[in-house]
C-alpha positions in Angstrom: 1.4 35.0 -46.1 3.4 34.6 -42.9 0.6 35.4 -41.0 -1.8 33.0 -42.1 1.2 30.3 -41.8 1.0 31.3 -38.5 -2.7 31.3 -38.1 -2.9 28.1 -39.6 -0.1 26.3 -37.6 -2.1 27.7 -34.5 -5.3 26.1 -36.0 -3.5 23.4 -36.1 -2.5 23.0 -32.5 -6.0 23.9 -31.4 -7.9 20.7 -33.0 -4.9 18.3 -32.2 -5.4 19.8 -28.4 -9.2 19.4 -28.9 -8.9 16.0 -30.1 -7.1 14.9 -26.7 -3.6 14.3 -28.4 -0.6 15.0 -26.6 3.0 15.1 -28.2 5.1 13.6 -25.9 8.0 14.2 -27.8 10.9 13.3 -30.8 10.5 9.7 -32.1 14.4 9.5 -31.4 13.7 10.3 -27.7 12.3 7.1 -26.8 14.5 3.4 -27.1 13.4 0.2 -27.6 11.4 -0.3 -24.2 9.2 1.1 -21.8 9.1 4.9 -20.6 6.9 6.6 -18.4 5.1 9.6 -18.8 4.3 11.2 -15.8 0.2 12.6 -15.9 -1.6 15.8 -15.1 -4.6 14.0 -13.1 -2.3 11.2 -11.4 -3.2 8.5 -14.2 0.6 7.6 -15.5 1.0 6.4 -19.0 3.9 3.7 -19.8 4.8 4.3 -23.2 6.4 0.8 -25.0 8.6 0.7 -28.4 9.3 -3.1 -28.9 10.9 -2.4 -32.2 11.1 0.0 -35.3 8.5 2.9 -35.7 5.6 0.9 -33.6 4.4 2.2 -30.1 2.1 1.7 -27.4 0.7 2.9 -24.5 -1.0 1.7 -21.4 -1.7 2.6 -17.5 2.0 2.5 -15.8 0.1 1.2 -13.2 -0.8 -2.7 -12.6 -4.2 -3.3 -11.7 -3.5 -6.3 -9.6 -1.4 -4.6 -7.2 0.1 -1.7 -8.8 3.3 -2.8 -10.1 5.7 -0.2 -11.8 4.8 -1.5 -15.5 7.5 0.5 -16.7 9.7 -1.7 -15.1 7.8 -4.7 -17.2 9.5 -7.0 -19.7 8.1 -7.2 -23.5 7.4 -10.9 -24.4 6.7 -12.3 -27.7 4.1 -14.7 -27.0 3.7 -15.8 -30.8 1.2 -14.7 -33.9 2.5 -11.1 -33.1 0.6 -11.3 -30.2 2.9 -8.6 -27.7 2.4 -8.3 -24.1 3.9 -6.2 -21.5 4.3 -8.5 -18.5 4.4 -6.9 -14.3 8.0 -7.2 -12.7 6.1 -7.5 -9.3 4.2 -10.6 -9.9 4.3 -11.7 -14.0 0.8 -10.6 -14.6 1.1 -10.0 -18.7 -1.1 -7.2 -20.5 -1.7 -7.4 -24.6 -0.1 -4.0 -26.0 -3.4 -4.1 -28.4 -6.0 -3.9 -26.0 -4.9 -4.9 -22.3 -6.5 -8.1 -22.0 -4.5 -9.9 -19.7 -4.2 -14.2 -19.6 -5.1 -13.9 -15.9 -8.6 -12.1 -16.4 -7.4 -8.8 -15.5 -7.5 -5.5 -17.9 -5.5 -2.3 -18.2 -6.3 1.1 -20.3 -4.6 1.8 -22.9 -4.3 4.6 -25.3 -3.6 5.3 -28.9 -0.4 6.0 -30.0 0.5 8.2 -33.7 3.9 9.2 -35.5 3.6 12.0 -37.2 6.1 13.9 -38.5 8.6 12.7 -36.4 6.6 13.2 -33.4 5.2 10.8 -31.1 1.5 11.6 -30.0 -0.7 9.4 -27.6 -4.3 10.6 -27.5 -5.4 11.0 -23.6 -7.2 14.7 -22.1 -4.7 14.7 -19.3 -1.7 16.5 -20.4 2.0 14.2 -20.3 5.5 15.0 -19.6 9.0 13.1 -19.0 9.5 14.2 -15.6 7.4 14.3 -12.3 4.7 16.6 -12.3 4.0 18.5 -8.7 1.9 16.5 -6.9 -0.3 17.6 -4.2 -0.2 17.9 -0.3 -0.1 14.4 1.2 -3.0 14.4 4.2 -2.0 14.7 7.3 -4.2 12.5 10.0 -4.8 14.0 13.3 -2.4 12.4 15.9 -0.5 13.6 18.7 2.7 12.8 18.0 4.0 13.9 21.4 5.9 11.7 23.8 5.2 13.6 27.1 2.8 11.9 30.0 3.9 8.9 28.0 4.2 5.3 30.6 7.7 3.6 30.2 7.5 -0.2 30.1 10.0 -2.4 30.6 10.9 -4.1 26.9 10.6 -7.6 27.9 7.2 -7.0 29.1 5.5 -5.1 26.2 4.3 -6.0 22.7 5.9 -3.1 21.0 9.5 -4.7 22.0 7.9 -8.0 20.7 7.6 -5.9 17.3 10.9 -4.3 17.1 12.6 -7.3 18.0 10.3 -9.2 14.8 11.0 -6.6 12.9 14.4 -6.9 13.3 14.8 -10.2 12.4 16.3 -10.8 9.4 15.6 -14.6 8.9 12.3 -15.2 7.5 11.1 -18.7 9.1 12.5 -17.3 12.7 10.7 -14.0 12.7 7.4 -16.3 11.8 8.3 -18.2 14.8 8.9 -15.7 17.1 5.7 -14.2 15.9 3.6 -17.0 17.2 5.2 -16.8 20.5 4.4 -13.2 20.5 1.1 -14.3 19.8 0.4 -17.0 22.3 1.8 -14.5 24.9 -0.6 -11.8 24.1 -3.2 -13.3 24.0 -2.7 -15.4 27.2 -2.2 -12.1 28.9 1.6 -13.0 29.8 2.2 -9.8 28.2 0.0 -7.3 29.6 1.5 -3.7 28.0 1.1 -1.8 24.7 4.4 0.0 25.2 6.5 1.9 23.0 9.1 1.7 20.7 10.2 2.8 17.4 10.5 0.4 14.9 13.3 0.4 12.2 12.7 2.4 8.6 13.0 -0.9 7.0 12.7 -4.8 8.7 15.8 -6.4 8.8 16.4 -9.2 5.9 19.2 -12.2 5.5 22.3 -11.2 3.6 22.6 -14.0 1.3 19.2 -13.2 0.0 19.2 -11.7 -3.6 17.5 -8.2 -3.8 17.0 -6.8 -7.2 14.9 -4.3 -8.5 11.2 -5.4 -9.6 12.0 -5.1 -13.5 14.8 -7.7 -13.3 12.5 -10.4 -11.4 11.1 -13.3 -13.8 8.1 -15.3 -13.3 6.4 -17.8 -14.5 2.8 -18.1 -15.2 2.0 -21.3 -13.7 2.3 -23.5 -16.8 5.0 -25.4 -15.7 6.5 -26.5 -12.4 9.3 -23.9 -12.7 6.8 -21.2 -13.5 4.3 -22.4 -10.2 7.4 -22.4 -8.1 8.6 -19.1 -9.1 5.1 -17.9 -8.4 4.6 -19.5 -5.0 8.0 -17.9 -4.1 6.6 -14.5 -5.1 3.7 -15.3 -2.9 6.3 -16.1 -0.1 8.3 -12.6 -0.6 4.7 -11.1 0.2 3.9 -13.2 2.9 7.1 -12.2 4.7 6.6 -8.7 3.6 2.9 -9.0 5.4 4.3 -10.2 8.6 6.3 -6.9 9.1 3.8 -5.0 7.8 1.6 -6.4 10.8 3.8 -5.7 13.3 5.0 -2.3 12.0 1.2 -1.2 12.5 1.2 -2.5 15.7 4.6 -0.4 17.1 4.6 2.7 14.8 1.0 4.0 15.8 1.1 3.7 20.0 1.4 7.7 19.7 -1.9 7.8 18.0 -4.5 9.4 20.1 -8.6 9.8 19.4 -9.8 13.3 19.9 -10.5 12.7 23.7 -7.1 12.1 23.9 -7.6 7.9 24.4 -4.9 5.2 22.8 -6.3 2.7 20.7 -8.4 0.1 22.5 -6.6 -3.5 23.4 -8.9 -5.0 20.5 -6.7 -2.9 17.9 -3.6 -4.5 18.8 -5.0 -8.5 18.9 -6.3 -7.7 15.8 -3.2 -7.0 13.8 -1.4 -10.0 16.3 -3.8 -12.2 14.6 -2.9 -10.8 11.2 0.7 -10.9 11.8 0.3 -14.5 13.2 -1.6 -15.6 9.8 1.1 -13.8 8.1 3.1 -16.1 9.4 1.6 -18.9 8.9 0.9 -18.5 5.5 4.7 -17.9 4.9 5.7 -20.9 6.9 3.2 -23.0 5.0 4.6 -21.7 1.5 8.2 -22.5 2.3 7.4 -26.1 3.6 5.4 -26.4 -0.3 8.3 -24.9 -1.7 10.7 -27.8 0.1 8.4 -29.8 -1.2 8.4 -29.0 -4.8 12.5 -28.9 -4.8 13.0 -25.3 -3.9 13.4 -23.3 -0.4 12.4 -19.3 -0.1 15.8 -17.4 -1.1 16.8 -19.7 -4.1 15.2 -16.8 -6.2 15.3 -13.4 -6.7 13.1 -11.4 -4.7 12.6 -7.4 -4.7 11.8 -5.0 -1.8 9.0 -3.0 -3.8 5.7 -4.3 -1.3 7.2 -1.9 1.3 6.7 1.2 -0.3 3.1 1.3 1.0 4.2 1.5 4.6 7.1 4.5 4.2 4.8 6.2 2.2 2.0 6.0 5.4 4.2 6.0 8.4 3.0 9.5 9.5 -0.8 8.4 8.7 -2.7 5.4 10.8 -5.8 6.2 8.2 -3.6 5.9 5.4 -2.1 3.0 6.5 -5.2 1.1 7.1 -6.7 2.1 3.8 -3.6 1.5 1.6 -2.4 -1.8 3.0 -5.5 -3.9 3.9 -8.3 -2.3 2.0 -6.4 -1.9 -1.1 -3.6 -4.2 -1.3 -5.0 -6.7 0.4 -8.2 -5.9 -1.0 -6.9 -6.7 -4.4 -5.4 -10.3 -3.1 -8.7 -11.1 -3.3 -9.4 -9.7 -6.8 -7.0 -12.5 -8.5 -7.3 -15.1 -5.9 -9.5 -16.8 -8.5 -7.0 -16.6 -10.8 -4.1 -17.6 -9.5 -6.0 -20.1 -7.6 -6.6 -21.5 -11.6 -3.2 -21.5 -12.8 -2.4 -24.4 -10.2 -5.7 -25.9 -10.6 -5.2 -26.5 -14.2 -2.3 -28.5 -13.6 -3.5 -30.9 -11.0 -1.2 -28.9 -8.5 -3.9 -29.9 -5.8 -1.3 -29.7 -2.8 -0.9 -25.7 -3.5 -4.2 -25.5 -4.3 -5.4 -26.3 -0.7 -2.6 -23.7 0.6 -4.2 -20.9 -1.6 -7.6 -21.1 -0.2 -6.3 -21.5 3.5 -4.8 -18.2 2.7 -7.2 -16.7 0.7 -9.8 -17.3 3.7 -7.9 -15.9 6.4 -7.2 -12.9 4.0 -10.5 -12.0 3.6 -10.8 -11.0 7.9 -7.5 -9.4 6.9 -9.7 -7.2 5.3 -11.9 -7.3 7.6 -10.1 -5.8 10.2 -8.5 -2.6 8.2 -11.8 -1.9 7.5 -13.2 -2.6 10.8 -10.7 0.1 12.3 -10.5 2.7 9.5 -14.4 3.1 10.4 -14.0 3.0 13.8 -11.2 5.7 13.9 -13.1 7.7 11.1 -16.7 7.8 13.6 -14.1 8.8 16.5 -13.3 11.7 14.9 -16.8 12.5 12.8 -15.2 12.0 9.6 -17.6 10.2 6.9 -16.1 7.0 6.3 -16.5 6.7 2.6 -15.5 10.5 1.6 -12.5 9.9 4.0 -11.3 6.7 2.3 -11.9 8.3 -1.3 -9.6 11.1 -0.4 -6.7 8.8 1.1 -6.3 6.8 -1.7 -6.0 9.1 -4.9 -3.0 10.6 -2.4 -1.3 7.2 -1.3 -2.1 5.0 -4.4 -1.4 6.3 -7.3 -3.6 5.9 -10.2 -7.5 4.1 -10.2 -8.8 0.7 -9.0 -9.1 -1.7 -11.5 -11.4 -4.2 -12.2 -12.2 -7.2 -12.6 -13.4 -7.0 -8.3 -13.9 -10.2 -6.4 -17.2 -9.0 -5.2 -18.0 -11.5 -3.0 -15.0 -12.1 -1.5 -14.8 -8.3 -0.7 -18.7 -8.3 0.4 -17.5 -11.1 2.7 -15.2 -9.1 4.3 -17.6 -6.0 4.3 -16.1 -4.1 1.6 -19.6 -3.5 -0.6 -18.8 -1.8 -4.0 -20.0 2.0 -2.3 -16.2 1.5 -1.1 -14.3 0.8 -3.9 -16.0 1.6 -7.4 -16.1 5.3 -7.2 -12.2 4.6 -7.4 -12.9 3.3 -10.7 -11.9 5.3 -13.4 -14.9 6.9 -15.2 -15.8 6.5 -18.4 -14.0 8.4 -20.7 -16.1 10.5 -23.3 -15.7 9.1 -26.8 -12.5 10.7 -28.4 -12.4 12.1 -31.5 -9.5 11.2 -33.8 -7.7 13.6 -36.1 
């Protein structure tokens, strides 16, 4: 009789493993909140008690621009109608189905109790702490310094980007990039150079860091709610300028594989980025000023500059990760964002939003414009090259709902992008 208990407990096991169901552990292990469970194939799984016995589970990652969701907040929006809602940038997601107010749509999984056991059904096994992850790629560069021209600092961009980089206040590193800008391109500054830029840009002391989860936004209902959106658009915006000019001074090392530096054209590309950066930052904190606010009377978190320590070894990476993924995905939910003012006659913003959301599009552009001309360099296939860097550097799938135009406008056709969709799952049988 012990045997068969045996035989049938590991029956048992076998059609619950069969049926895709993972036991994630004791009901009594998991709070009231969010907790995330680390997956075998990269996908993440937030799992969300608002109360009592009930759970739910979702992608941990945001599909607008990957936000920790774990970090998220659990609203009550009425008519038991729950939503988890992004720390980064407020984007909510129903805990029924994923449906989200501003178009976009996350996976989410069954969750069952049984026995005291919590089980959410997915193929790809689940645990509490990290799983091993693999090798991060290493892009061919030639990291040595030797046979390397000295400049002298005042004459050369990368000073230009150390010294931006550097800056901690906001509206002054904008300005100084435009003069770095008119000088470069004028040809007053003639040299590359070399420098190393800091680990992280330098940012104003009186300006209130917090961690993503603690950051609340509005949805742009109300003027409060547009404001603290339009500040969250600034916090990028800065973010964006010294992402430009980190590009520009961490990669003069980088060599093609007849041993040549990047062409000029690389580096008044990204000064062109950096300097639209900067205006679009300059042009949110006047609208701000405007509306009775200023860029530091919120909150603001340091979370956007993960991307760039996570590539600083990786000029491939960086391209693919920042502009034709991030930025990418800017144009995803311009439409919707772009709506939320609309809606409430918030005309003045509205015109701001499409001067940005056009120059972001050649923002694009340009990553992709370099990413292929680095990858034909060194005989790589473009597409296979750019669906290898991003399972490594951004973790989880792209999500839809895609801008298609606005990425076909910037020469992103869906061959680039919607392989990095995740497949359709198989139908899953329920126990």
């Amino acid at each position: 009789m012990e045997g068969f208990g045996r035989d049938l407990v590991g029956a048992l096991r076998e059609v619950v493993s069969a049926s895709h169901w993972q036991c994630v552990g004791a009901k009594e292990t998991f709070r009231s909140g969010c907790t995330k469970l680390y997956s075998e194939d990269g996908e993440d799984i937030v799992l969300i008690r608002p109360e009592g016995d009930r759970f739910y589970a979702m992608d941990s990652t945001c599909p607008h621009e990957g936000g920790p969701l774990e970090l998220g907040e659990i609203e009550d929006l009425g008519n038991g109608n729950l939503v988890l809602s992004c720390p980064w940038h407020d984007f909510d997601f129903s805990l029924k189905d994923g449906s989200s107010s501003s178009g976009l749509q996350n996976q989410v999984y069954e969750v069952r109790v049984f026995d005291g056991k919590v089980y959410v059904q997915t193929p790809s096994a689940l645990s509490l702490v990290p799983l091993k992850t693999s090798k991060l790629h290493q892009s061919v560069t030639d990291s040595s310094s030797e046979n390397t021209p000295t400049f002298s600092l005042e004459s050369t961009l990368c000073s230009w980007a150390a010294k931006i980089l550097c800056t901690p206040d906001p509206e002054e590193k904008a300005t100084l990039t435009h003069r770095a800008q008119e000088l470069w391109n004028s040809g007053k500054i003639t040299e590359v150079g070399q420098s190393e830029p800091p680990a992280q840009p330098s940012r104003k002391a009186d300006l209130t860091v917090v961690d993503p989860g603690r950051i609340k936004r509005g949805k742009g209902g109300t003027l409060a709610s547009r404001i603290a959106l339009l500040h969250s658009l600034a916090n990028i915006e800065q973010w964006a300028i010294d992402l430009s000019w980190d590009i520009i001074g961490r990669f003069t090392t980088f060599r093609l594989p007849n041993g040549d530096r990047l062409p000029r054209e690389f580096y008044t590309d990204f000064v062109k980025v950096a300097g639209d950066e900067a205006k679009h930052y300059m042009l949110l904190q006047k609208r701000l000023v405007e509306l009775g606010c200023f860029f530091g009377a919120l909150p603001v978190h340091n979370g956007l500059w993960q991307s760039a320590a996570d590539t600083s070894h990786d000029l491939l990476a960086r391209l693919a990760i920042v502009h034709m993924v991030h930025e990418a995905r800017g144009l995803d939910i311009h439409p919707q964002t772009l709506n939320r003012f609309a809606t409430q006659g918030d005309e003045a913003s509205v015109k701001l939003l499409e001067i940005i959301y056009t120059d972001e599009i050649t923002h694009v552009a340009a990553g992709l414009k370099w990413f292929t001309y680095i990858c034909s360099k060194e005989n790589r296939d473009c597409l296979s090259t750019f669906h290898e860097l991003v399972p490594i550097y951004f973790r989880g799938y792209l999500k839809p709902p895609f801008n298609a135009a606005g990425r076909q406008s910037a020469g992103m056709t869906e061959e680039w992008y919607l392989p990095l969709v995740k497949p359709e799952s198989e139908e899953l049988r329920t126990p």
